[in-house]
C-alpha positions in Angstrom: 5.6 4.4 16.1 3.6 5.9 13.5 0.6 5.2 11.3 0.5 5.5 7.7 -1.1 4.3 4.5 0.3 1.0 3.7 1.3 2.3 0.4 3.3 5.3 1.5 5.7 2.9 3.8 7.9 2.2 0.3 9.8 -0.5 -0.6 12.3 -0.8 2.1 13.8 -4.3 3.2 13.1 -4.1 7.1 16.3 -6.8 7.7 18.2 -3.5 5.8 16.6 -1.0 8.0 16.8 -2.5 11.2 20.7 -3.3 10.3 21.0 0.3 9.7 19.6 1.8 13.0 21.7 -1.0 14.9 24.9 0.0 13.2 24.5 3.9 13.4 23.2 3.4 17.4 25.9 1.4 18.3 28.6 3.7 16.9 26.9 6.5 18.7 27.1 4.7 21.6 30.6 3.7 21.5 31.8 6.9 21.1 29.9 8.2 24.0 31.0 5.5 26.3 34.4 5.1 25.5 36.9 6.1 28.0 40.2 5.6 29.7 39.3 2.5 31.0 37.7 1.1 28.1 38.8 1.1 24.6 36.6 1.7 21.3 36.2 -1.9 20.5 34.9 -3.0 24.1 32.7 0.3 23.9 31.9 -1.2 20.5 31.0 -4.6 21.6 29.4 -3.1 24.9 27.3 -0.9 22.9 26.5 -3.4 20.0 24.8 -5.5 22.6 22.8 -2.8 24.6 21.8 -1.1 21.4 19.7 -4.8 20.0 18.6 -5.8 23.4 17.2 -2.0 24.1 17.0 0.1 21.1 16.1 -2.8 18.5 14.0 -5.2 21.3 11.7 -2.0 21.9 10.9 -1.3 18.2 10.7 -4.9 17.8 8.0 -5.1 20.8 6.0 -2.3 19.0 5.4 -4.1 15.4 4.6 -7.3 17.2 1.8 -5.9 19.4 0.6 -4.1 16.4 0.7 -7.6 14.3 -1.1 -9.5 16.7 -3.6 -6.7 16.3 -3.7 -7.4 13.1 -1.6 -4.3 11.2 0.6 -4.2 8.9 3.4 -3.1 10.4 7.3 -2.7 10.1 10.4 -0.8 10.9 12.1 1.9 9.0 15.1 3.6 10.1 15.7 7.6 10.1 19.0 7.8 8.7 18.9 11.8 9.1 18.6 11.0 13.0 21.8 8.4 13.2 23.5 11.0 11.4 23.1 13.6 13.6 23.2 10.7 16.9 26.7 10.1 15.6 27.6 13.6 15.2 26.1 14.5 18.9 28.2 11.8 20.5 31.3 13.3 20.1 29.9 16.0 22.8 29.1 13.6 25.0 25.7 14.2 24.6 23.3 11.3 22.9 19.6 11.7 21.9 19.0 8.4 19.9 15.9 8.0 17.4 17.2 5.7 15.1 13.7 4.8 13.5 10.4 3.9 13.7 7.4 0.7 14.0 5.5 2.4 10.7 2.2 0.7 10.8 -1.1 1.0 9.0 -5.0 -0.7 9.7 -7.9 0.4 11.6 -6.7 -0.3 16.3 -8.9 1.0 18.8 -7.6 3.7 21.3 -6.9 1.0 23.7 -5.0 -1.1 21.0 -3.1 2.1 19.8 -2.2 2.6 23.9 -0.8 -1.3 24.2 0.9 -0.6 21.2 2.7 2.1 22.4 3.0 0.6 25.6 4.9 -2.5 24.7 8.2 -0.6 23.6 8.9 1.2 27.0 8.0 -1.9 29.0 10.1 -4.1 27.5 13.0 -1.7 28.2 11.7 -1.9 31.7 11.5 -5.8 31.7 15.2 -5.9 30.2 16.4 -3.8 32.9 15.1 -5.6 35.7 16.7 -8.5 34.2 19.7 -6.6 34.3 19.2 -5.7 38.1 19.0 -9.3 39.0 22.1 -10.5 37.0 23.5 -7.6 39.0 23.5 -8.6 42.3 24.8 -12.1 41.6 27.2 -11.0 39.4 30.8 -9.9 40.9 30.8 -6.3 42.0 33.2 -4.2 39.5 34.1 -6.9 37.5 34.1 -5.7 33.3 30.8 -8.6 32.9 29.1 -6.5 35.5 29.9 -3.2 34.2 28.4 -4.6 30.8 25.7 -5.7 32.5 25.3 -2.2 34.6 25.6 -0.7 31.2 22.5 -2.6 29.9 20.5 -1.7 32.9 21.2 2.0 32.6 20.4 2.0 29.1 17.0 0.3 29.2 15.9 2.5 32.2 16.5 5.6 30.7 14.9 4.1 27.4 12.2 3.0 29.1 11.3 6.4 31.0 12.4 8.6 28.0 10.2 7.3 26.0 7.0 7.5 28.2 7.1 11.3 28.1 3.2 12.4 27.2 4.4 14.3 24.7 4.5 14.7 20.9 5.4 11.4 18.8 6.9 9.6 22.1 4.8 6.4 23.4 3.9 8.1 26.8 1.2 10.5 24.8 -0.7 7.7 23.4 -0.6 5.1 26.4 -2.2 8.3 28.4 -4.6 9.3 25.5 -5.5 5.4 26.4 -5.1 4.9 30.2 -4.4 7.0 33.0 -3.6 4.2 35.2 -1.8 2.5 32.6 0.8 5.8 32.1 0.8 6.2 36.0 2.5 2.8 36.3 4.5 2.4 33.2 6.0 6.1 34.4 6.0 4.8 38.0 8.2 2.3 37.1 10.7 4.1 35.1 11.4 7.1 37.4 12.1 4.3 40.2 14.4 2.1 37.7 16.1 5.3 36.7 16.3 7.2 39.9 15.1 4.7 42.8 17.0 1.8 42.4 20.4 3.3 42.2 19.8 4.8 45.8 19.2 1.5 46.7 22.6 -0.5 45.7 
């Protein structure tokens, strides 16, 4: 999430872009997660999914928080970055920054922080949406390895991204609120690292 002057955001059709960083995320992450046990167009379809209900949901969260604040504000995809998520797949290792919520018009520090907030914690809402469809779901089943998938996915979303540092949306929530990061992080590092002690 960035802000710019309106008129240096271009011309770019946001249905275009936000095609774009779903297509290039999801092949990244069907080459990552394919397997012996699962086939490229399962990883595809497995991937496809996660990718618009994590990836796409969170950028999504961050332009409407910063509409309802009353910005101008939409998605553009970093096509240099699904390039090299592609390419970085294949060694099994995946840092994904398809894009992001460009926005421009004068937000408060605490509007700037809720903006940034709202894309890690709806990773964090999807995953504990996950959880529950987990534990009524048959254990090892493919529906709840898809499912287990989509947890995984949104935890580590949601906890990458609320690292206080640089351009990621933990620096701006903690420029905002203390409290606010302490719980947002809080809740990540026990999605990601708790929870699986737990099942």
């Amino acid at each position: 999430m960035y802000s710019v002057p309106q008129d240096r955001m271009g011309p770019k059709n946001e249905i275009v872009e936000l095609l774009k960083a779903w297509a290039g995320t999801t092949l990244a992450f069907a080459i990552l997660l394919r397997s012996p046990q699962r086939d490229l167009p399962e990883a595809l379809l497995l991937a496809g999914v996660t990718v618009a209900l994590g990836i796409i949901g969170h950028e999504l969260a961050h332009r409407a928080v910063a509409r309802y604040f009353g910005c101008w504000a939409r998605f553009i995809a970093n096509d240099a970055m699904l390039v090299l998520a592609i390419l970085m797949a294949f060694t099994g290792f995946l840092f994904a920054a398809p894009g992001a919520v460009w926005h421009s018009g004068y937000i408060s520090k605490r509007q700037s922080g809720l903006i940034a907030a709202a894309g890690p914690a709806t990773n964090m809402v999807l995953a504990i949406i996950c959880l529950a469809l987990i534990q009524i779901l048959p254990f090892g089943t493919r529906l709840w390895s898809f499912v287990w998938a989509g947890y995984t996915l949104n935890a580590w979303l949601g906890l990458f991204n609320m690292i206080p540092f640089g351009p990621l949306d933990g620096a701006k929530v903690l420029n905002w609120s203390g409290a606010a990061f302490a719980v947002l992080a809080g809740l990540g590092l026990f999605l990601v690292f708790g929870v699986p002690r737990l099942l």
